[in-house]
C-alpha positions in Angstrom: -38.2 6.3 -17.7 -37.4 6.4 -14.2 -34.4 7.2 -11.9 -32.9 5.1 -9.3 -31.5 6.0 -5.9 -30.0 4.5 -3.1 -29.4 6.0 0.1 -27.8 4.5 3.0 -29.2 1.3 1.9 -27.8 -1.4 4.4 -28.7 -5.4 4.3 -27.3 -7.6 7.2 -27.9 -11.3 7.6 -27.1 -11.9 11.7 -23.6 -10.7 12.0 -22.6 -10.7 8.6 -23.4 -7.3 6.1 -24.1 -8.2 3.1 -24.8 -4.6 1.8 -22.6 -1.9 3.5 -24.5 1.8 3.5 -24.5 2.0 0.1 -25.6 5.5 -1.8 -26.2 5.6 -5.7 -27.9 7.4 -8.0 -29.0 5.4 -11.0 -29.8 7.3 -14.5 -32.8 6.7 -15.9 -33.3 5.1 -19.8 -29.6 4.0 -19.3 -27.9 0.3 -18.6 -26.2 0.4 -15.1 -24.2 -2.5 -14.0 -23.2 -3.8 -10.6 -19.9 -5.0 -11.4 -17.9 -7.3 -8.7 -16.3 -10.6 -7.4 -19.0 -13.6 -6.1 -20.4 -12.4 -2.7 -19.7 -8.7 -3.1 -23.2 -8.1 -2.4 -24.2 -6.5 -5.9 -27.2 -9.5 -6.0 -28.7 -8.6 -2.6 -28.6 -4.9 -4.0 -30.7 -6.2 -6.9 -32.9 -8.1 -4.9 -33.4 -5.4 -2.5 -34.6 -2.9 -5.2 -36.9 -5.7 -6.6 -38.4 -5.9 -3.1 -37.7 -9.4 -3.2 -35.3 -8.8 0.1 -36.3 -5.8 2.8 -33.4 -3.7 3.5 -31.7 -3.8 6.8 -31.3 0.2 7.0 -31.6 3.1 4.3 -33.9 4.1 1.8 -34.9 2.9 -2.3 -36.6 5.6 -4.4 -37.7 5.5 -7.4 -38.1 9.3 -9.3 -37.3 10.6 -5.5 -40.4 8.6 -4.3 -39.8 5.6 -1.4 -40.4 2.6 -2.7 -39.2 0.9 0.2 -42.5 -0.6 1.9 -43.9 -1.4 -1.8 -44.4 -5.0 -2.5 -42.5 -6.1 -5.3 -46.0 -7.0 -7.4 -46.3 -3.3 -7.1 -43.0 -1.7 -8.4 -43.7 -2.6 -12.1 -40.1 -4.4 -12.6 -39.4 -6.7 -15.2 -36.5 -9.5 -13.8 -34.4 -11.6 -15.8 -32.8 -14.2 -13.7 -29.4 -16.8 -13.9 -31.7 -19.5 -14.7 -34.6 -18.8 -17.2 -37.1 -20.1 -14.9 -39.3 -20.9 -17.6 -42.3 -23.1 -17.4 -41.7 -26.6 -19.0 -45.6 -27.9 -19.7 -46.0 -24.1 -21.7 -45.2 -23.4 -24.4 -43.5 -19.8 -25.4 -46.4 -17.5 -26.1 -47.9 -19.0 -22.4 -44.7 -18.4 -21.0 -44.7 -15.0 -21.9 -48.3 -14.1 -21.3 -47.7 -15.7 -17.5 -47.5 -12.4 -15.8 -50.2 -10.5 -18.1 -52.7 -13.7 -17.2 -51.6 -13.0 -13.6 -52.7 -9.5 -14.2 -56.3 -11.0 -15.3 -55.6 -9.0 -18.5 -58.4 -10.3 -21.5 -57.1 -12.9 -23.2 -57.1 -10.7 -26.4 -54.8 -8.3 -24.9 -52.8 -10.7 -23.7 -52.1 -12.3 -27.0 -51.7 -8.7 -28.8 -48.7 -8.0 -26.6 -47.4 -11.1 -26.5 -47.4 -10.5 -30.6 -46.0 -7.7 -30.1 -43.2 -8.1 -27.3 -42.1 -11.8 -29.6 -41.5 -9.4 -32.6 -39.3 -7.3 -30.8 -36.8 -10.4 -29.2 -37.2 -11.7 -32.7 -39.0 -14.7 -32.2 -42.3 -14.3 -34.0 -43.4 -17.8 -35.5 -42.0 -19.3 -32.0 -45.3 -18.8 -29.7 -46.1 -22.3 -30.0 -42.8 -24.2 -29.3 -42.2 -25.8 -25.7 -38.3 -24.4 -23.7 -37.4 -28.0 -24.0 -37.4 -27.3 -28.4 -35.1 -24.0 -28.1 -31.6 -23.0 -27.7 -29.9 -21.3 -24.5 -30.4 -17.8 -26.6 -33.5 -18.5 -27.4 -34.7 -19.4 -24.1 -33.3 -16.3 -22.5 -34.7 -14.1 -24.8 -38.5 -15.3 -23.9 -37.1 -14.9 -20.6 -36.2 -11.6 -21.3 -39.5 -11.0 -23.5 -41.2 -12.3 -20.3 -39.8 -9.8 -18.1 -41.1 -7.0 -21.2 -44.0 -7.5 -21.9 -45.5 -6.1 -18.6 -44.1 -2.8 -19.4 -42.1 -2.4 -16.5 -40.8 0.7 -15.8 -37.3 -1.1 -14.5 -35.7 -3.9 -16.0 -33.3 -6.0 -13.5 -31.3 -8.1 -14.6 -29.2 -11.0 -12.5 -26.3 -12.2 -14.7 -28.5 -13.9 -17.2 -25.7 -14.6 -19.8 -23.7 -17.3 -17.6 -25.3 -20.2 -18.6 -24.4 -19.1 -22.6 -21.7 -20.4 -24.7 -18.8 -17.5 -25.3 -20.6 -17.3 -28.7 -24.2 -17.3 -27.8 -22.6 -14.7 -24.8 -21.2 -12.3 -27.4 -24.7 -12.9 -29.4 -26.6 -12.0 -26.5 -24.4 -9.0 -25.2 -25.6 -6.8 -28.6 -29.1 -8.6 -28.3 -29.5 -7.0 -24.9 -28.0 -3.8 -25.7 -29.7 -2.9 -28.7 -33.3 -3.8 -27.5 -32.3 -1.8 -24.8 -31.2 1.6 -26.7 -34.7 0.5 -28.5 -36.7 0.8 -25.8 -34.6 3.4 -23.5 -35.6 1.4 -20.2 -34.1 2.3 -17.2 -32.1 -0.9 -16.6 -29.7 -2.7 -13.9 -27.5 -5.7 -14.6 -25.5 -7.5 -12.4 -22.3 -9.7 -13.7 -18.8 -10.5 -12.8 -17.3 -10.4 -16.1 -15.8 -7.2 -16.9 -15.7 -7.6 -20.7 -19.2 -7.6 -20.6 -19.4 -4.9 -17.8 -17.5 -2.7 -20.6 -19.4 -3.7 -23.7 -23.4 -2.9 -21.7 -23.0 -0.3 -19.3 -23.3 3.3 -19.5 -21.8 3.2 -16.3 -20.6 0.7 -13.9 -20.8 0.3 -10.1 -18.0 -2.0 -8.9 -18.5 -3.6 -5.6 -16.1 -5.2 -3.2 -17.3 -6.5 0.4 -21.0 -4.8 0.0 -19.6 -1.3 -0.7 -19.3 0.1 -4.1 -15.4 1.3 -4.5 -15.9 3.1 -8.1 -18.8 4.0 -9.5 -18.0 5.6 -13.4 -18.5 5.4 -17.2 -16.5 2.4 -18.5 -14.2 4.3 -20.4 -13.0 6.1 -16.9 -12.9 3.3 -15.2 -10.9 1.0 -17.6 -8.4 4.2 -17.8 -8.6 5.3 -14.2 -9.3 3.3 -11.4 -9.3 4.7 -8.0 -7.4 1.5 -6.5 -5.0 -1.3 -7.1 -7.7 -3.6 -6.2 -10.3 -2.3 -8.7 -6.9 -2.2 -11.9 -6.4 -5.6 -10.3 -9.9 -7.1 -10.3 -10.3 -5.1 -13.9 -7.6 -6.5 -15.2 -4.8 -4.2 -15.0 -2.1 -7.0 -14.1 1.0 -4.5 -13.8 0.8 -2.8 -10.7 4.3 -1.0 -9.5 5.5 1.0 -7.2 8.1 4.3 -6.7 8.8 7.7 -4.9 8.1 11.0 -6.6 11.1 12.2 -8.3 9.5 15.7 -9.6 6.1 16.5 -10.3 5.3 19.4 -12.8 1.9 20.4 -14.1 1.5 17.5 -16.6 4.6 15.2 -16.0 5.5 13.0 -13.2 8.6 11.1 -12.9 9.0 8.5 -10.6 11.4 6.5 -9.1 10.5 2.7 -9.9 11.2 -0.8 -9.3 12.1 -0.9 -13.2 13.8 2.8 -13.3 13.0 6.3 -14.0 9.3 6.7 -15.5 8.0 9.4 -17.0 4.4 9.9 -16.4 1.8 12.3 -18.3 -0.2 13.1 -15.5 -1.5 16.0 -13.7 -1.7 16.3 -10.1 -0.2 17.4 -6.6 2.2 14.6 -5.5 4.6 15.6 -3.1 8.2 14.8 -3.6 9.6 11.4 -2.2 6.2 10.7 -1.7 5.6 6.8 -2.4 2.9 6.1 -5.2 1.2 3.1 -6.8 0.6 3.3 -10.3 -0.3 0.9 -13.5 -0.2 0.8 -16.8 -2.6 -2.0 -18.4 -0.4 -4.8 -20.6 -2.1 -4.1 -23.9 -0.9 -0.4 -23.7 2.9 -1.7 -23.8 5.1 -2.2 -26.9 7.3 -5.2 -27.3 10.3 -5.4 -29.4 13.4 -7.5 -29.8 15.3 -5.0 -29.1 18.2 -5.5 -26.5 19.0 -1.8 -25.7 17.2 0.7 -23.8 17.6 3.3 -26.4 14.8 5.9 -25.0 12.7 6.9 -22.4 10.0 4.8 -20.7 11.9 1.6 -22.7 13.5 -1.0 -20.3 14.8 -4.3 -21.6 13.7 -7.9 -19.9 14.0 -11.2 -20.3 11.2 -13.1 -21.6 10.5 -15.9 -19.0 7.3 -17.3 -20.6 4.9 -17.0 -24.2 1.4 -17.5 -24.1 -0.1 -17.9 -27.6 -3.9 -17.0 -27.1 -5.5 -17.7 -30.8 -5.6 -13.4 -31.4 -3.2 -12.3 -28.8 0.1 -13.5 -27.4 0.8 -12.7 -23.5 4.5 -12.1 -22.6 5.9 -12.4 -19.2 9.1 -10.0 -19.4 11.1 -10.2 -16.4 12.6 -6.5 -15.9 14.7 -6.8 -12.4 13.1 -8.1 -10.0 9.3 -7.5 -11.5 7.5 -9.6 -13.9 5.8 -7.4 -16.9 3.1 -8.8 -18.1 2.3 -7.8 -21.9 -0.5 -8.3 -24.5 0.8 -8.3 -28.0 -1.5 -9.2 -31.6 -0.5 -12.2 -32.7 0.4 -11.3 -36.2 3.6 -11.5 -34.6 5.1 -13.8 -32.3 8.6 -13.4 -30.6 9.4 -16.7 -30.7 13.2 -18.0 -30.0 13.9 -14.3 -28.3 15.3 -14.3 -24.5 15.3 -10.7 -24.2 12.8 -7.9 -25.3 12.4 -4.4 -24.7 9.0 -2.8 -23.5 8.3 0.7 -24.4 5.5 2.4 -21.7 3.7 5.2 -23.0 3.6 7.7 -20.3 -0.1 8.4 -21.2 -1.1 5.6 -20.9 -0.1 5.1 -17.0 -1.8 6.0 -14.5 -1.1 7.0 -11.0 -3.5 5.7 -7.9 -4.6 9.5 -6.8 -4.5 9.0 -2.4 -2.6 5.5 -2.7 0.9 4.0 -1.2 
């Protein structure tokens, strides 16, 4: 297993920087993700530790060691790309035994592993089918068994579920994740879907305009995000604003567009100060009620239903700021103009350093 780090690293293309100075340190035997918006510059990142693009500025090391003038033939990485790349006119146990042959390995050897590696994506009795004879999971996982059977030491990966069905995506997800708790390879995946962000990582690097905002567990970072931008891009949808009414050591009450709120939340915020805060729409309660009966409970009228199959999203107009809320659909307010919406105030969350 090996550890990761960044330092500084910088990528600019002309004018234009693609990578901004960015500093990580990558755990080793764990799945990291590079989580962002297209362009964010969490590809180039990739690429840059593959050595497939030189860095600009900075440093890559690999267990503290530069890795930086290495050719990428000579890093030991395993790559799993968008596309599957594979070669039509083989068939799977060629494909797979590409980079080994590459390697001038024996030809005994090379069949051994790939044995060996097509057991472990689970597709033993497959070596002599052509790409053009398997599904989009099966494809990826000789892709992925390709990128294996090397032994690499790192194993990138380039959002190589986008091309999947959301069933063969789900699939996929806990194919990838338990081959890699398996094999405890230090891995790095990049993606813009944070569902799948939250299911793989251990922890997750979010990027905007080639710097990494939050870098966290998923669990943290669903809960806490350090911005509105990173609750927006994650998700959060209700993002409001008040002063600072009174702050104690583990309650906050603010002064909001939709009343007083009552926050469970620890930290220094000054009095009359303005805050941000959010609270995401499947943490709120919905009820016909049409009283505000107690705390954190502010009735709305409900402008628009969206039935999603497991969930039904409410838009609750309370004042002048639409609430949006994610309800089971076991139950469906149907034929109700007004709702109340209870907020738990430990489930909110106040943007520490933001107006």
């Amino acid at each position: 297993m090996i550890s990761v780090k960044l330092r500084s690293l910088c990528k600019k293309f002309g004018k234009v920087v693609a990578v901004n100075h960015i500093n990580l340190d990558i755990p080793a035997g764990k799945i990291t993700v590079f989580l962002g918006p297209s362009g964010c510059g969490k590809t180039t990142t990739l690429k840059m530790i593959a050595g497939l693009i030189t860095p600009t500025e900075g440093d890559i090391l690999f267990n503290d060691k530069s890795v930086v003038d290495v050719p990428p033939e000579k890093r030991n990485i395993g790559m799993v790309f968008q596309r599957y790349v594979l070669f039509p006119h083989m068939n799977v146990a060629q494909n797979v035994g590409f980079g080994l042959k590459m390697r001038n390995v024996k030809p005994n050897e090379i069949e051994k592993k790939v044995k060996e590696v097509l057991e472990l994506v689970h597709l033993s009795g497959f070596e002599e089918k052509f790409p053009a004879q398997l599904s989009g999971g099966q494809q990826q996982r000789v892709a992925i068994a390709r990128a294996l059977v090397i032994d690499p030491v790192l194993l990138l990966m380039d959002e190589p579920l986008s091309n999947l069905d959301a069933k063969l995506r789900i699939e996929m997800r806990s194919f990838i994740l338990s081959l890699q708790r398996k094999l405890k390879i230090t891995t790095i995946f990049v993606t813009h879907d944070q569902a799948e962000a939250m299911v793989l990582a251990d922890k997750i690097a979010v990027m905007f305009d080639g710097s990494i905002v939050q870098f966290d567990d998923p669990k943290t970072l669903f809960n806490h995000p350090v911005s509105p931008e990173v609750a927006d891009f994650l998700g959060a949808a209700n993002i409001l604003k008040g002063l600072v009414k009174s702050c104690s050591e583990n309650k906050v009450l603010i002064d909001s567009e939709l009343g007083e709120v009552e926050v469970s939340q620890s930290g220094n915020f000054e009095i009359g100060k303005e805050v941000s805060f959010t609270i995401r729409p499947e943490h709120i309660e919905i009820n016909s009620d049409k009283a505000s009966k107690t705390k954190n409970t502010y009735v709305g009228e409900i402008k628009e239903v969206v039935y999603e199959g497991g969930m039904v999203r409410y838009y609750v107009n309370c004042g002048e700021k639409i609430i949006q809320v994610h309800d089971l659909s076991n139950r469906v307010l149907s034929g109700v103009k007004y709702a109340s919406i209870y907020l738990d105030p430990g489930k909110i969350w106040i943007f520490p350093n933001f107006n």
